[in-house]
N, C-alpha and C positions, 0 to 999 in steps of 0.2 A: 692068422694075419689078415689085416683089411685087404682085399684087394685092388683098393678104388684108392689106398694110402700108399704112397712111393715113401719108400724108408734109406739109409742115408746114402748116398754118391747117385739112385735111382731118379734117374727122366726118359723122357718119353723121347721116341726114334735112336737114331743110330751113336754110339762116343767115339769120335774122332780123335780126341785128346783127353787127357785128363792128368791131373798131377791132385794128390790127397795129402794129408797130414791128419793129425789125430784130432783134429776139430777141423780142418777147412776140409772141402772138396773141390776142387773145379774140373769141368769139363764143355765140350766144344760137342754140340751135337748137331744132326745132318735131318730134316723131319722130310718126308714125301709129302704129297699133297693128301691131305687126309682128315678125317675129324676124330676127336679120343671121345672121350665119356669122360662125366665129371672124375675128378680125382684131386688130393691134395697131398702137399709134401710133408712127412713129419718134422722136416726143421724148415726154418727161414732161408729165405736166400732171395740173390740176385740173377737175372735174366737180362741177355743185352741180346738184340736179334743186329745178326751182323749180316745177313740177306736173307730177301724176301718179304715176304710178307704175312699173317695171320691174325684171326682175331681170337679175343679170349673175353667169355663167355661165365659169366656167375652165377648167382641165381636171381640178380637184380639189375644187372647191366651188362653191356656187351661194348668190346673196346676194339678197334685195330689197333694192333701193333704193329710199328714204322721201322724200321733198320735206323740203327742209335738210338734207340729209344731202350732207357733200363726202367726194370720192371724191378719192385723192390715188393715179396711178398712174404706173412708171417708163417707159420708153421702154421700147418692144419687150415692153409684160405682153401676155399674152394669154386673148383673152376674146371670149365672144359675148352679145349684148346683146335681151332680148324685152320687150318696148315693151307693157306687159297693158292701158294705157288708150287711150282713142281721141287722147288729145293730151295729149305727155307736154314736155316744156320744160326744159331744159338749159341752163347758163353753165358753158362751157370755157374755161379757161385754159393756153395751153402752152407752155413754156418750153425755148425752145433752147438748146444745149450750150453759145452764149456766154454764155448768162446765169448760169449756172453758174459758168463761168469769172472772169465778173466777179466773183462775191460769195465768189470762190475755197473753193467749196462741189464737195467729193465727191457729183454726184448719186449713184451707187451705195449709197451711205451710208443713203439716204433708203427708205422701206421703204413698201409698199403701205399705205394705212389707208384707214379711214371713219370720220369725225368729223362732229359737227355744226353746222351754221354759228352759232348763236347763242352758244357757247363762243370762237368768233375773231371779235374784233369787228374786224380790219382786213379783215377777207375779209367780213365783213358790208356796212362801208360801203363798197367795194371795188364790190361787185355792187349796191349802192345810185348809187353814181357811175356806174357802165355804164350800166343799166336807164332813171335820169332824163335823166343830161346827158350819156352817150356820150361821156364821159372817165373816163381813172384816175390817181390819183395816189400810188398805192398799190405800184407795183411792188417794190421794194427793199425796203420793211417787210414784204412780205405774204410774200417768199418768207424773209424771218430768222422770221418770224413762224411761216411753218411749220415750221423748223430748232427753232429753241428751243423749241416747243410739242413735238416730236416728241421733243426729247432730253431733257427734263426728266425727272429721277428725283424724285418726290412724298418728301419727306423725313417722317415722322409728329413729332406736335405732341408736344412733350416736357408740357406741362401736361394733364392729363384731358379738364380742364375746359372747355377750347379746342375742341378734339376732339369734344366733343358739342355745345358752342354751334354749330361748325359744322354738324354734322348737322340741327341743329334749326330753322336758318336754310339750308339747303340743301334741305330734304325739308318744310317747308312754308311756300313761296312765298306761298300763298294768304292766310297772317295779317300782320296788320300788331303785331310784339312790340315790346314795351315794354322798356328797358332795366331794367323792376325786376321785369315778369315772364321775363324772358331770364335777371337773374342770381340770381331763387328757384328756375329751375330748375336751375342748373348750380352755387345755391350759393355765390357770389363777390360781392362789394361791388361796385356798378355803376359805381362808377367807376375802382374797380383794373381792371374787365372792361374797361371802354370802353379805358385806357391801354392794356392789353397787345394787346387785339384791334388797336389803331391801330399800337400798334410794328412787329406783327408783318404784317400786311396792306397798311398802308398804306394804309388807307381806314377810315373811321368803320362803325360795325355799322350807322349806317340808310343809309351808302352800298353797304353789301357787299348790304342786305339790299335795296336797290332794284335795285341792279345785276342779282341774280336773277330779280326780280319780271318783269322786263325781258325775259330771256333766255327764260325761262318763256311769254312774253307773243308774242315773237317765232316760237316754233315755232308755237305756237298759232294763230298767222298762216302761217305754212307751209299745218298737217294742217289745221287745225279748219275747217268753214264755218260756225262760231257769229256772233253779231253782236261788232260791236267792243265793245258794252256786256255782253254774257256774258262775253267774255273780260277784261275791265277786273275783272269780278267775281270771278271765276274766281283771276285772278291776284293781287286782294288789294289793288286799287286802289279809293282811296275812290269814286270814282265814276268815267264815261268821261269825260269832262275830267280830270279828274288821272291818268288814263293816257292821253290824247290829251298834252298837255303832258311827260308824265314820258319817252314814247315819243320824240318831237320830239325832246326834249332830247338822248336819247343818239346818236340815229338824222338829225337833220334832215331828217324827214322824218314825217306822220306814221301813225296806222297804217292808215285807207282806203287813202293814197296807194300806204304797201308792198305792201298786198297786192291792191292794179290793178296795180303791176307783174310781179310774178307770174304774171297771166294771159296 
């Protein structure tokens, strides 16, 4: 047996949790501050760092990793991992070669990333279902989820106008816009705006524009040690009740509760 190869449910530092099935594994691990030697997993998996901080180390590059931040690696990547806080916290996920099979998915196909978790909301409540009730019900959506997230090619917006309504509801999360100051800046009758933003999205401009409010709101809860009422502020909520509620909504859950699990 390699011993620089971790074989299946096996990672480095302490399991907190774990729940297994005959292709998935997950587990919640605890790391000291410390550095390993190179090593690599024999199957794929995900890694989400829910405190702390660390960098990981290839033979060609060297990365920190942020709290929300998901690490998606193949079987057999190689890598060594330095633990820079005194208690760093981890939710692996790994997925065996049947699993694959199953959803008759090329894992080869599949290519190292880092993404962040408040952009995938199945892998959000995913690790919301572990962390409270130590179930998941997420298996199958969560690995198409990573499929079609990864192959998507962004097509650009044939309208201008669209194009920067987006930006301007993307890049400031913090206000809460008006459908007439939205389309004096971009221009547009607010109700042509509202029609084509909804054909094309599938969701209303003050649902797209909470949904980021949200996401926003979420890492915040990752990095930040603000109180939940700076962050409520911060991200453009009338006050912490309507982000204590707005949160709940998307999340069931709400955001004290997230961010005790965390720790």
């Amino acid at each position: 047996m390699n011993e620089n190869l971790l074989y299946n449910g096996q990672y480095l530092g302490q399991t907190i949790k774990s729940y297994e099935t005959d292709m998935i594994s997950v587990k919640s691990t605890l790391h000291e501050m410390s550095e390993s030697k190179f090593h690599a997993h024999s199957n794929s998996y995900l890694s989400i760092l829910l405190s702390g901080l660390y960098s990981e180390v290839t033979p060609v590059s060297q990365k920190i990793i942020y709290p929300s931040n998901i690490l998606y690696r193949p079987a057999y990547y190689n890598h060594k991992n330095q633990f820079i806080t005194d208690k760093t916290k981890c939710l692996n996920i790994e997925f065996r070669p049947e699993w694959f099979d199953k959803l008759d998915i090329n894992s080869q196909e599949i290519k190292p990333y880092i993404k962040n978790i408040q952009n995938h909301p199945l892998i959000l409540h995913l690790l919301i279902d572990f962390l409270k009730h130590h179930q998941i019900d997420f298996f199958e959506e969560l690995l198409q989820n990573i499929i079609i997230n990864e192959d998507r090619v962004n097509t650009p917006l044939r309208k201008p106008w669209l194009s920067k309504l987006i930006r301007i509801l993307n890049n400031e999360t913090e206000e809460n816009h008006s459908l007439k100051s939205l389309s004096e800046r971009v221009f547009v009758h607010p109700n042509y705006m509202s029609r084509v933003f909804k054909e094309h999205f599938g969701v209303t401009i003050g649902q797209y524009q909470m949904d980021k409010k949200v996401k926003s709101a979420t890492k915040k809860l990752f990095i930040d040690r603000d109180s939940i009422v700076q962050i409520a502020s911060d991200c453009g909520f009338f006050d912490e009740s309507h982000f204590i509620k707005t949160f709940k909504a998307f999340n069931k859950i709400t955001p004290h509760q997230f961010r005790m699990l965390l720790k």
